[in-house]
N, C-alpha and C positions, 0 to 999 in steps of 0.2 A: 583539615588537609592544607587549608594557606596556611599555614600558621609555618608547617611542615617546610612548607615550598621557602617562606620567607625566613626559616631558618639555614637554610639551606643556601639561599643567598646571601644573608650575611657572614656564615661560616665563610664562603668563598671570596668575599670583599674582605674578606680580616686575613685571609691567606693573600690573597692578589698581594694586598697593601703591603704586607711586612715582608713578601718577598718581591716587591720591588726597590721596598728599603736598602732591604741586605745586600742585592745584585745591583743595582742602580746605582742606589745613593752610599752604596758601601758606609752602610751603618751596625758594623758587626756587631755591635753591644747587643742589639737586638738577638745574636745568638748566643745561648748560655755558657758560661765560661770560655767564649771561645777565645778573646781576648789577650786572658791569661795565659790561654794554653799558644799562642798566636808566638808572646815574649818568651816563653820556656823554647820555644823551638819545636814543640809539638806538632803543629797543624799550622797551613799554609795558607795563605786566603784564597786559594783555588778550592778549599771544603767550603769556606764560606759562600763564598761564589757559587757551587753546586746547591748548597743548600739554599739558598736566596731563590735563584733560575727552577728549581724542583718546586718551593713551597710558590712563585708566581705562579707557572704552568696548572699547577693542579686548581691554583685558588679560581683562575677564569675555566679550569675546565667546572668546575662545579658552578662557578655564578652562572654559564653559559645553561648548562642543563638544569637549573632552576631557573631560569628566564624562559625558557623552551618549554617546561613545564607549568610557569604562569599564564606564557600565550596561548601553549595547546591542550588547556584543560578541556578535559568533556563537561 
């Protein structure tokens, strides 16, 4: 079951990270072709931005509930 938990928080420290890359540090590359599609005129970097701000949120809601679940084991 740690094994469970501590996957669990790493999954969530690899989402926090890369979406504080993308929304913070405005490192699109990190999102797939977004780039390219950035210079066609495609997509704006307000997708990037979403997608950066969505993959932080979720990465700490998950480190958060695997740290809760480290502390409050039975």
């Amino acid at each position: 079951m740690l094994v469970l938990k501590v996957l669990a928080l790493s999954l969530g420290l690899k989402y926090a990270v890369s979406g504080y890359l993308i929304h913070f540090k405005k490192k699109y590359s990190l999102v797939k072709g977004f780039e390219e599609e950035l210079r066609v005129g495609c997509k704006k970097e307000s997708y990037a931005n979403r997608i950066g701000l969505m993959e932080f949120v979720v990465g700490i809601a998950i480190s958060l509930a695997a740290i809760a679940l480290i502390i409050f084991d039975n």
